[in-house]
C-alpha positions, 0 to 999 in steps of 0.5 A, spaced: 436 842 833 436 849 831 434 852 838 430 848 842 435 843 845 435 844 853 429 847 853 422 848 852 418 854 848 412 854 843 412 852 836 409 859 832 405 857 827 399 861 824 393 860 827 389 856 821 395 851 821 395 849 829 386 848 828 388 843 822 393 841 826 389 840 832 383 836 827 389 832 825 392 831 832 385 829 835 384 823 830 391 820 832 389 820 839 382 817 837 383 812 833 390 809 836 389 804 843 393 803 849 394 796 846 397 798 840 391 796 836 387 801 832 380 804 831 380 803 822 373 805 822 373 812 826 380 814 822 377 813 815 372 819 818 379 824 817 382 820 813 379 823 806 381 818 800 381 820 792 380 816 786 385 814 781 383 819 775 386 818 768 385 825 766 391 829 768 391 835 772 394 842 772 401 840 771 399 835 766 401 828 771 395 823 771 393 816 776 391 809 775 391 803 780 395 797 780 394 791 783 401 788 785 399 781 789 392 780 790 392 775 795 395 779 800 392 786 798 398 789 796 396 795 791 400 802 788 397 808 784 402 810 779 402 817 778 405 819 771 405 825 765 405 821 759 412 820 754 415 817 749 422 818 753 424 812 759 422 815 765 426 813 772 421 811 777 420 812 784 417 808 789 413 811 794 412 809 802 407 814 805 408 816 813 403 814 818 406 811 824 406 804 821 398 804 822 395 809 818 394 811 811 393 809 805 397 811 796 389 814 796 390 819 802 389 825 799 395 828 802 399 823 799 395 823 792 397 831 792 404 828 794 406 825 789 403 828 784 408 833 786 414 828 786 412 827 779 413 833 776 419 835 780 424 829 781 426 828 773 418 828 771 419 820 774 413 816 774 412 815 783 408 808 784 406 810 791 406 803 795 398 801 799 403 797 803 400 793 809 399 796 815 401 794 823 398 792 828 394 787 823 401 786 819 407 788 824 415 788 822 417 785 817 411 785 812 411 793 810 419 791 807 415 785 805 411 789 800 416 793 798 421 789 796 415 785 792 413 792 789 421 792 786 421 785 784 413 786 780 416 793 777 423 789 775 418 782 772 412 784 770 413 792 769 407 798 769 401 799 764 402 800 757 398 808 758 403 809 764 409 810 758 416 807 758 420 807 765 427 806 765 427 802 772 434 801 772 434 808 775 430 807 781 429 811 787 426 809 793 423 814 797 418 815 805 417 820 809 416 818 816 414 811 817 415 811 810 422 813 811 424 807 815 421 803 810 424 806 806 431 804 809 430 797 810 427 796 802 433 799 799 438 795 805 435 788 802 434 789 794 442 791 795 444 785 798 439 782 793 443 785 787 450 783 790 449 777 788 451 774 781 444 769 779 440 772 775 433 770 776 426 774 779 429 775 785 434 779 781 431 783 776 434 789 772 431 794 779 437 799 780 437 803 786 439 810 784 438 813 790 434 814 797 430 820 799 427 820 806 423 825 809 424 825 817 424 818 817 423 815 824 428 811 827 428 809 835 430 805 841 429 805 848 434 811 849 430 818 849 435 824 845 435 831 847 431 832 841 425 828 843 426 830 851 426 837 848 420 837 844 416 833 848 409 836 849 412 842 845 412 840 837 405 838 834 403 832 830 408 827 834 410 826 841 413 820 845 406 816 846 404 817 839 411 814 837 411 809 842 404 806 841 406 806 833 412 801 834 408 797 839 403 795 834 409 794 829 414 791 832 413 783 833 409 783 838 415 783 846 420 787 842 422 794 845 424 800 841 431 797 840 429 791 836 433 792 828 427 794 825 426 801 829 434 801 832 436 801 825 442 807 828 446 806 835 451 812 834 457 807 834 461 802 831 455 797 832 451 800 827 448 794 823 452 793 816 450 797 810 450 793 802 456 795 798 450 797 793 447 802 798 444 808 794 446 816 795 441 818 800 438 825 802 435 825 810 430 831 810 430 833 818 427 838 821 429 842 827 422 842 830 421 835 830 423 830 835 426 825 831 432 830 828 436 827 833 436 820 830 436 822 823 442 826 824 445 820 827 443 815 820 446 821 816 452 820 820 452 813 820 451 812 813 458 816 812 462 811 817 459 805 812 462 811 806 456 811 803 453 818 800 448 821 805 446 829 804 442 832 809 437 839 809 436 841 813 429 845 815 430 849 822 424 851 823 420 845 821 415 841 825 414 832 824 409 832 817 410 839 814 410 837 807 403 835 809 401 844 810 404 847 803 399 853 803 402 855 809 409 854 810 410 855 802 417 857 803 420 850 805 415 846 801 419 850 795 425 848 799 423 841 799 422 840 792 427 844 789 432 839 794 429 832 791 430 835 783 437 837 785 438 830 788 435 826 784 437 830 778 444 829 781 443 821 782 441 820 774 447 825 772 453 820 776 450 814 772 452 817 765 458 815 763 464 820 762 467 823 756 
């Protein structure tokens, strides 16, 4: 963390941002209860949601709904800039501490339509997964791992346009970054096997990109000490409300779903097809600490892990790109030269 470990200082941000963020921080605290419940009416007050719209937009990138399993209310919206070339897929988990938003969330629709354009002109299926505490751990991996299994079976819309889902990414931000993690952990086991059926379609992971991925346990880092009652957006009661309505119900923080890293050589084991990953941190996030320890996990397990750093970043700042433009620019450049990257060391040499 770049310099607030070991002590406390405010966060400088311009005056417009902190009112939004204030609105922000007043609606979580609102609608999330002591008991791990949450007010789903009084959300949907902030929470401002767009529609799908075929028509493309400035930059040419259009939308459509799809529904991946009715019966459990499982939907995606597909973002795509019509071509004739196959395009790679990235899979999207929005953030929202488990609990909360939606693919429609504006902030998430503008998002995407942002991935879309930058990660290789990918078309980005962002997943309207299953929220907690109705659905707890393990139906957001649940949903995930369908997402997969649906593109890999039955595929996207003929309008959307060739895909090429062998050159797959699974990316979250947030709770949508542990999701991330444990979807990609399954789908490698899954494609370690040697049967090819439903379960083990043509779906390749090329990479997984996760954006302040919330990670956990019963110990409190330095970072999140540090930062507590300091950093807006997240702080220790708003984290643990979220995992106490995710996690099965009697779980602590150091179940498998939250405790995904313990900095030791107990970590839980990685699939060999575990993809290169990207971990976005940022120094004024109290989660930092975890996601740095992630990164350096997936080292121990010799796995390909790049992580950007964003020093002066709070939790969630991707969602303010006008004013903190500078590190949006970052932010998307780092995920074009990632997945750009990935797609690169697929090809067969010369």
């Amino acid at each position: 963390m770049a310099a607030a470990h070991g002590r406390r200082r405010r966060v400088a941000l311009p005056w417009p941002m902190r009112l939004r963020l204030c609105v922000f921080e007043a609606a979580i605290d609102a609608t999330q209860r002591r008991d791990g419940s949450v007010n789903r009416f009084l959300f949907s007050l902030f929470d401002r949601r767009a529609p799908a719209d075929p028509r493309p937009d400035a930059a040419g990138v259009s939308s459509t709904d799809i529904t991946v399993d009715a019966s459990r209310g499982l939907w995606a919206r597909v973002f795509y800039s019509p071509s004739p070339s196959p395009r790679p897929v990235v899979v999207y988990f929005h953030g929202g501490g488990f609990t909360l938003f939606s693919a429609a969330s504006r902030a998430y629709d503008a998002l995407c339509r942002t991935l879309c354009v930058a990660a290789a002109g990918a078309v980005v299926v962002s997943v309207d997964y299953r929220l907690a505490p109705e659905h707890r751990a393990p139906a957001a991996y649940d949903d995930g791992e369908a997402v997969l299994r649906y593109l890999g079976a039955t595929g996207l819309p003929d309008h959307v346009g060739p895909v090429d889902v062998s050159t797959c990414f699974v990316v979250g931000d947030s709770a949508g970054g542990n999701i991330a993690h444990h979807v990609a952990q399954r789908w490698t086991a899954t494609a370690t096997t040697t049967t090819t059926t439903i379960d083990n379609p043509v779906v390749h992971l090329a990479g997984v990109i996760l954006i302040q991925p919330c990670f956990s346990g019963e110990e409190r880092t330095e970072s999140e000490r540090a930062l507590d009652g300091v950093a807006p957006v997240l702080n220790a009661r708003r984290s643990d409300l979220s995992w106490k309505a995710f996690l099965p119900v009697g779980a602590d923080r150091n179940h498998p779903a939250a405790h995904v890293v313990t900095g030791d050589d107990d970590d839980a084991e990685l699939n060999e097809a575990f993809p290169p990953a990207m971990v976005v941190v940022g120094g004024l996030d109290p989660l930092q600490d975890w996601d740095r320890r992630y990164a350096a996990m997936l080292r121990r397990k010799g796995k390909a892990a790049r992580v950007v750093e964003f020093p002066e970043a709070i939790h969630a700042f991707y969602f303010f790109p006008e004013f903190l433009a500078d590190d949006h620019r970052k932010l998307v450049g780092e995920i074009r030269a990632f997945v750009e990257e990935c797609i690169a060391s697929k090809q067969p040499t010369a």
